[in-house]
VOPAGU-2260 file (C-alpha; in pm, 1 decimal, decimal comma):
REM VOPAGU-2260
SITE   aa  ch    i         X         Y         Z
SITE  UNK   A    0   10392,8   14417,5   10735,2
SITE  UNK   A    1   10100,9   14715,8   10812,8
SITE  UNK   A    2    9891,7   14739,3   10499,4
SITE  UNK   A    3    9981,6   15038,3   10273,2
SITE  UNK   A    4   10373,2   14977,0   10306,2
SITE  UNK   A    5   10534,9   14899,9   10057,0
SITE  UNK   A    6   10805,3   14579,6   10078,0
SITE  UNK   A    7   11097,9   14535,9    9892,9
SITE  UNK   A    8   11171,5   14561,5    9535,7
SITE  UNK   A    9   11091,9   14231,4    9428,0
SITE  UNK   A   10   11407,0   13941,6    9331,7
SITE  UNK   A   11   11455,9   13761,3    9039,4
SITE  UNK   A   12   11192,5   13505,7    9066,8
SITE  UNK   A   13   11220,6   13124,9    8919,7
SITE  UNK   A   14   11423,0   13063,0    8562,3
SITE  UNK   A   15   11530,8   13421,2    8398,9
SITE  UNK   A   16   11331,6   13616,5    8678,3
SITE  UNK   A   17   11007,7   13450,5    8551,8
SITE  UNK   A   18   10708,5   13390,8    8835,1
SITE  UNK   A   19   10731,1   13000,9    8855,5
SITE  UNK   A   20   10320,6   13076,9    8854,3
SITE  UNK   A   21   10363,2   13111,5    8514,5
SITE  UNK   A   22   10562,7   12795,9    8451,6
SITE  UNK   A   23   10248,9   12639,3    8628,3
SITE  UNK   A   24    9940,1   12765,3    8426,6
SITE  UNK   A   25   10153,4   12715,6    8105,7
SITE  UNK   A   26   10234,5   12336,9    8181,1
SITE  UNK   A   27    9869,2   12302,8    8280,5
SITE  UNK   A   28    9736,2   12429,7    7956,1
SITE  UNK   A   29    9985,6   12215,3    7759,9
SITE  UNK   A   30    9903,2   11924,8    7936,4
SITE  UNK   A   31    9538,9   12010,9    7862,4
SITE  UNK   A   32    9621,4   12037,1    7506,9
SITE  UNK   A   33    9794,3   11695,2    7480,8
SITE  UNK   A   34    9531,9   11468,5    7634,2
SITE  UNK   A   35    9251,1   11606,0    7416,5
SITE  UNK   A   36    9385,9   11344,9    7195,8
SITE  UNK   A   37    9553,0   11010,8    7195,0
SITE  UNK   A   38    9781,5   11002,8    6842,7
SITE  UNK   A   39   10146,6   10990,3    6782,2
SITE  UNK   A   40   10141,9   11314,3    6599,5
SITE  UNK   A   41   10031,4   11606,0    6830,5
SITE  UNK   A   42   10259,7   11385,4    7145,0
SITE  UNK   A   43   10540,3   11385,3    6923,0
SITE  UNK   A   44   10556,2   11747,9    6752,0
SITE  UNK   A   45   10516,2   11925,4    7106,5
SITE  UNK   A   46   10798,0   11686,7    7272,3
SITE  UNK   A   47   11040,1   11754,9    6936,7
SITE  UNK   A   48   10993,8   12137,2    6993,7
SITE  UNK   A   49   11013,7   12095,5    7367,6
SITE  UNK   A   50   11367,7   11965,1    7334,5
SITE  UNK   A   51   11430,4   12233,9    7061,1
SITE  UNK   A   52   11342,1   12489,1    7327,9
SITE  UNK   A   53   11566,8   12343,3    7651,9
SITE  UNK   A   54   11899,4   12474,9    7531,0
SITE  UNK   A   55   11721,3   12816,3    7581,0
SITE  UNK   A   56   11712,3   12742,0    7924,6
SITE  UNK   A   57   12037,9   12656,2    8004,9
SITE  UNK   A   58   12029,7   12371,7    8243,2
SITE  UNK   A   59   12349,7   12166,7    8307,0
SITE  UNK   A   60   12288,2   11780,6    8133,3
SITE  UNK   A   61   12368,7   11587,4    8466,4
SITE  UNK   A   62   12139,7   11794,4    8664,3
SITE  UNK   A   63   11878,7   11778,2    8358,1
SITE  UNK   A   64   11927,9   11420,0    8346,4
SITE  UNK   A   65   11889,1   11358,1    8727,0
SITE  UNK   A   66   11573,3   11545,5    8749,6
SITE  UNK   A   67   11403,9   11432,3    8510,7
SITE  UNK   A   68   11511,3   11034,6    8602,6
SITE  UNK   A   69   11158,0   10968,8    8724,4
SITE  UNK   A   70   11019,2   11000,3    8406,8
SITE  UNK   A   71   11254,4   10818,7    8177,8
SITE  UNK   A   72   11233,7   10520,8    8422,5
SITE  UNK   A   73   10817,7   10591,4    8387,9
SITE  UNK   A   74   10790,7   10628,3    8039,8
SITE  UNK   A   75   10943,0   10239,7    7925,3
SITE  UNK   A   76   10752,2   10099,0    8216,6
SITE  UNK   A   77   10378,4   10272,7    8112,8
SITE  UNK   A   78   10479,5   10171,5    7742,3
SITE  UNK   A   79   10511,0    9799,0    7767,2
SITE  UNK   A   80   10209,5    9779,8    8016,1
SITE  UNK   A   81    9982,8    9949,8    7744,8
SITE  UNK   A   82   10129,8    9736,0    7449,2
SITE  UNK   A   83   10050,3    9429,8    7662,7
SITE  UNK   A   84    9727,5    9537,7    7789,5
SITE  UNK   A   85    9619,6    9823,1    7571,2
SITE  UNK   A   86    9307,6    9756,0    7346,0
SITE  UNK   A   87    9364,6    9515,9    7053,2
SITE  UNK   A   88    9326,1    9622,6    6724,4
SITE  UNK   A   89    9446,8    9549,6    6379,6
SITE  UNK   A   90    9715,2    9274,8    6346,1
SITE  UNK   A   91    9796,7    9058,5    6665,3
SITE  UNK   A   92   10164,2    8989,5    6694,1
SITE  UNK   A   93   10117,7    8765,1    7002,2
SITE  UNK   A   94    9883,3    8643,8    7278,0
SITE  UNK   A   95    9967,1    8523,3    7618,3
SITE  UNK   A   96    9688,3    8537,6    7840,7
SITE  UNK   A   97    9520,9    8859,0    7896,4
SITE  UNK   A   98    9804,6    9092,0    7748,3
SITE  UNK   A   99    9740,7    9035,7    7376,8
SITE  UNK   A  100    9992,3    9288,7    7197,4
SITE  UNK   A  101    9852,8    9420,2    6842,6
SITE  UNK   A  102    9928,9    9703,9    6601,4
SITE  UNK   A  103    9658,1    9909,6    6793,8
SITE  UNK   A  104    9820,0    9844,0    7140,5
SITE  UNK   A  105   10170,0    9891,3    7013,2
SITE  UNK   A  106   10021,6   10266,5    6891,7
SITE  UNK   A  107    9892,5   10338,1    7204,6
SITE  UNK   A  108   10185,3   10286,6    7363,8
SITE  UNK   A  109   10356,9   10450,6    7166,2
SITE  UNK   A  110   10163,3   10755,6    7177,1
SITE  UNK   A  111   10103,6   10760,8    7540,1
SITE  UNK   A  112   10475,0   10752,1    7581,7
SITE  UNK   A  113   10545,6   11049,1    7379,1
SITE  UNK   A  114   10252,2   11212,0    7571,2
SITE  UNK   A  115   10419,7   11159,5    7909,2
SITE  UNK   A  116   10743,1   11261,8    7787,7
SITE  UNK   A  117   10584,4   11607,1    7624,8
SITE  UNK   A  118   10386,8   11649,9    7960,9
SITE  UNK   A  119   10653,1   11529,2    8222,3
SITE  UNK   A  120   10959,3   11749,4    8051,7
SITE  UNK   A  121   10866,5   12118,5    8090,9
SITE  UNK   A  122   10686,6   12037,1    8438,6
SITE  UNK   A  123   11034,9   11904,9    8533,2
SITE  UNK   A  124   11301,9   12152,5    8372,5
SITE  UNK   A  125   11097,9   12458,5    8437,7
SITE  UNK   A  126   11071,7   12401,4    8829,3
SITE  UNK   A  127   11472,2   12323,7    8848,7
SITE  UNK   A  128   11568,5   12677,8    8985,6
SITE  UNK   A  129   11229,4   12784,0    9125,3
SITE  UNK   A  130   11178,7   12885,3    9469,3
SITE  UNK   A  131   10935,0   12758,9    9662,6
SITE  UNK   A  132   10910,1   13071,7    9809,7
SITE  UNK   A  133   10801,4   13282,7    9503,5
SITE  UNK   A  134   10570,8   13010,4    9419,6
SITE  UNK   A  135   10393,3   13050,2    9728,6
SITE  UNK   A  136   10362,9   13440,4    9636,9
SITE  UNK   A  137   10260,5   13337,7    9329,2
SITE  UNK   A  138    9987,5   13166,8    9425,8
SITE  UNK   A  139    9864,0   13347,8    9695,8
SITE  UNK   A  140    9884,7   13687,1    9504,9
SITE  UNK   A  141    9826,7   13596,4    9133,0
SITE  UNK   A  142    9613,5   13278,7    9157,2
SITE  UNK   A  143    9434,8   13446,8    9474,5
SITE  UNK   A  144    9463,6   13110,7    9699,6
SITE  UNK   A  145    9414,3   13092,5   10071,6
SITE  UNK   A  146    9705,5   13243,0   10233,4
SITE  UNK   A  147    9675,5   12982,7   10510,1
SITE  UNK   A  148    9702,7   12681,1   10266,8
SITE  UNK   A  149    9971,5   12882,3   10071,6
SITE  UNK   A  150   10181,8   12948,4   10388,6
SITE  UNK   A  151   10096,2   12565,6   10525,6
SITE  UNK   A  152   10206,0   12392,9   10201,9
SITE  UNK   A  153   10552,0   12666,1   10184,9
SITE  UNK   A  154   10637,9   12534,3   10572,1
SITE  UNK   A  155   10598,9   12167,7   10506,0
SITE  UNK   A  156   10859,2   12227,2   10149,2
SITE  UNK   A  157   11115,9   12350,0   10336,8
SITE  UNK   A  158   11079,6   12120,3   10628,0
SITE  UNK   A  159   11149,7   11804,4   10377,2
SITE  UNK   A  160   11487,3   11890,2   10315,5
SITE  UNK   A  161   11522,0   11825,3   10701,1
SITE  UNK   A  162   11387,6   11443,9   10669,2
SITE  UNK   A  163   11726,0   11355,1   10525,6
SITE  UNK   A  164   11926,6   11499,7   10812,9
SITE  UNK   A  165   11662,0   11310,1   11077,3
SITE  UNK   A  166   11722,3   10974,6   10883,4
SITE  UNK   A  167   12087,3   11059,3   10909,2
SITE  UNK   A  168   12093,5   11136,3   11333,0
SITE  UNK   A  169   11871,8   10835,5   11376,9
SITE  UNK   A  170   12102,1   10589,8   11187,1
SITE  UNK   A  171   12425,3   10753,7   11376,5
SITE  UNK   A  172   12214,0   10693,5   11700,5
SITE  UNK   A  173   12123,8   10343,2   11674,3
SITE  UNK   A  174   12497,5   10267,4   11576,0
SITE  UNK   A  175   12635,9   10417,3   11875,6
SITE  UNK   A  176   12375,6   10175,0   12075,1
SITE  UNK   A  177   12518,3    9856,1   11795,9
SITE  UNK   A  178   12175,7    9843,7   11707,6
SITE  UNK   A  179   12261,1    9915,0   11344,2
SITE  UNK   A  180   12459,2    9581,4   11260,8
SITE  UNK   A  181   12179,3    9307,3   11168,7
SITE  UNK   A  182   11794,6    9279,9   11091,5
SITE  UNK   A  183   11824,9    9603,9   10797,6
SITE  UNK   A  184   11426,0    9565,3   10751,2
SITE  UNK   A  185   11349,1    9552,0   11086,8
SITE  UNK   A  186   11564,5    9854,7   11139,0
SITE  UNK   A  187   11423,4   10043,3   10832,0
SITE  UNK   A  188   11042,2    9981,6   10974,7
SITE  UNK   A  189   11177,2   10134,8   11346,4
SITE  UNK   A  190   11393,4   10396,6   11211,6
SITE  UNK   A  191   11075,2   10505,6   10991,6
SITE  UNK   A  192   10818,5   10497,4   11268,7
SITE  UNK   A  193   11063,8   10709,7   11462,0
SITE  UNK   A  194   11127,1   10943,3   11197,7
SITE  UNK   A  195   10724,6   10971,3   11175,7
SITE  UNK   A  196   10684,9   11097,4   11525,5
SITE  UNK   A  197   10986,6   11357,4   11511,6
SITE  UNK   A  198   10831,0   11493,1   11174,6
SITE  UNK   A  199   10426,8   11513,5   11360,0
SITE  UNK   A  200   10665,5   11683,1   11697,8
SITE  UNK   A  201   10770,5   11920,7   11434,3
SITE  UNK   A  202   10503,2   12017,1   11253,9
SITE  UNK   A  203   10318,2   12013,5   11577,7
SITE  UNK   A  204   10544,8   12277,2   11707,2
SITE  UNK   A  205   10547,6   12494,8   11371,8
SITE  UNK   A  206   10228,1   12509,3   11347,6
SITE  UNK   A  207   10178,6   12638,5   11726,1
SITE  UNK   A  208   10482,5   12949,2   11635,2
SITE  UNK   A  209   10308,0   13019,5   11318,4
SITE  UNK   A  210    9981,3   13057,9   11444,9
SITE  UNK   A  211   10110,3   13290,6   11741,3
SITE  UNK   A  212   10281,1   13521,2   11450,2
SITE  UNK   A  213    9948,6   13569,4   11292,8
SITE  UNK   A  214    9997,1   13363,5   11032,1
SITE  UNK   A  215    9649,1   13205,8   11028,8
SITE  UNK   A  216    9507,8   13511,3   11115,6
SITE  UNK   A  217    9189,9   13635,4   10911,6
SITE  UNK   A  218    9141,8   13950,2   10695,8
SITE  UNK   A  219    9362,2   14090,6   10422,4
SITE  UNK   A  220    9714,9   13953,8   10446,7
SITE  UNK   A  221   10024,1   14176,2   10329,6
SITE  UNK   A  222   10345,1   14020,5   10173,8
SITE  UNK   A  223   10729,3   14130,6   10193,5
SITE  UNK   A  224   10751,1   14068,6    9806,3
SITE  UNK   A  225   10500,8   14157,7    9568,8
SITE  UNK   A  226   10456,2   13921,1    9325,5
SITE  UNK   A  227   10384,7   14043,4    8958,5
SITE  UNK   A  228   10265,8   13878,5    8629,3
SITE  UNK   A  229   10384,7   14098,8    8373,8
SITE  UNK   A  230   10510,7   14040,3    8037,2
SITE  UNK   A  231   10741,9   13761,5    8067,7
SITE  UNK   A  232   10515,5   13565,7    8256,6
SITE  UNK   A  233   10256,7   13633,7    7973,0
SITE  UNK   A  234   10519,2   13508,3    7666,0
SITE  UNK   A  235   10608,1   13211,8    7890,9
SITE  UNK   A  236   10232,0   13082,9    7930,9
SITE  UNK   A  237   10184,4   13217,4    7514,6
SITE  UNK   A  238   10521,7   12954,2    7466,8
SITE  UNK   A  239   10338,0   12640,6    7646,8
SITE  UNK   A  240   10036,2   12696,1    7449,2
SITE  UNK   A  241   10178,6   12800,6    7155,6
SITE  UNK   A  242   10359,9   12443,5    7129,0
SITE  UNK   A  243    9995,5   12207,9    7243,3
SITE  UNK   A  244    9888,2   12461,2    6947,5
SITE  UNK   A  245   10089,1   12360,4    6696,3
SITE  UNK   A  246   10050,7   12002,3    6808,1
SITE  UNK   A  247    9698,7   12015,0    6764,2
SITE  UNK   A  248    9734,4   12200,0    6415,8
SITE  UNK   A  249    9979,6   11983,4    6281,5
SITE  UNK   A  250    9795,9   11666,2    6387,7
SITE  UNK   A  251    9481,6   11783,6    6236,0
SITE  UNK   A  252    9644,2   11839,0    5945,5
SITE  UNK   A  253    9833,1   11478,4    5906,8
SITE  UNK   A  254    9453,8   11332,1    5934,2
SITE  UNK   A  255    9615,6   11144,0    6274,4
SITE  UNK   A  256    9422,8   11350,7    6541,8
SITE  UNK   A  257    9137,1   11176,2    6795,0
SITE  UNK   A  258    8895,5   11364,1    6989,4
């Protein structure tokens, strides 16, 4: 677009026509809020009014639940490896080796669950309807990144959706040549080393059309859709802070916090 012209009005951006930059900076301040300290308290005051907050949002429960699988199969897992192997303190409940699991270690684990819950949660649910798209003009216009990197991390997004669909015409492939009937992890290793090479043929090739479209040009770059952060990106970064405030307050108050 020639500088001076003006693009588009710009579309509703991310969840309630919020810049998903905002959802970004806000999770990053939280999550700089919660590992200032290590107790119970603060981890599980933010994650209570986390949950207190998500009906605002207005996510369906199956597609809540599927997105944010990763972290309640995380969460258990990190738990029982820090009661095991977490530092020992206070009453030992039993000893096996090196994991020696104690009232301090069972703490820890407790807390640092509650932590990755808090942190994992709003990273999760607030990126469900983004678009990668207005991210990328997020960054590029309100974080000021390189436009190259911006525009080279955007391509490679939407090209992962296509993965899927090359795993798909691969597997198809090798059963029309009855190569797909025995030896599954010898298969598997091929059909991944092939899907490799189409995905470097790929990028190979969209890198060369971007590059001839002035994409990786230098000098100041113009964008179809301004992004702006205005006043609901403002109360959605004051929201993310507001709740590691709290948690900080309210664990300084119950004599639990540690710096």
């Amino acid at each position: 677009m020639p500088p001076g012209q003006e693009g588009p009005p710009p579309t509703p951006q991310g969840i309630r026509g919020v810049q998903p930059v905002a959802s970004l900076v806000g999770v990053l301040a939280l999550g700089v809020c919660l590992v200032l300290s290590l107790d119970v308290v603060s981890a599980a005051v933010a994650l209570a009014l986390e949950v207190a907050l998500l009906p605002l949002l207005r996510i369906p429960v199956r597609t809540l639940l599927v997105r944010t699988a990763p972290v309640l199969v995380a969460v258990p897992l990190t738990a029982v490896g820090i009661a095991l192997y977490g530092r020992p303190s206070g009453r030992t409940w039993f000893s096996l080796g090196f994991a020696e699991v104690s009232d301090g270690s069972l703490t820890l684990a407790l807390a640092t669950a509650l932590r990755v819950l808090a942190v994992g949660l709003p990273a999760i649910v607030l990126f469900v309807r983004a678009d990668p798209t207005d991210l990328a003009d997020g960054l590029a216009q309100v974080l000021r990144l390189p436009a190259r990197f911006v525009l080279g991390a955007l391509a490679a997004v939407r090209m992962i959706t296509l993965l899927g669909d090359d795993w798909r015409q691969l597997a198809m492939a090798r059963r029309a040549r009855g190569l797909a009937d025995t030896g599954r992890i010898r298969r598997g290793a091929s059909m991944a080393f092939a899907l490799l090479v189409l995905a470097l043929r790929r990028a190979t090739t969209l890198a060369v059309a971007m590059e001839s479209r002035g994409f990786g040009a230098p000098g100041r770059r113009t964008w179809a859709r301004p992004a702006r952060f205005a006043g609901p990106e403002w109360a959605m970064v004051a929201v993310l802070v507001g709740i590691g405030a709290v948690a900080i307050t309210v664990a300084v108050a119950a004599g639990t916090w540690r710096a």
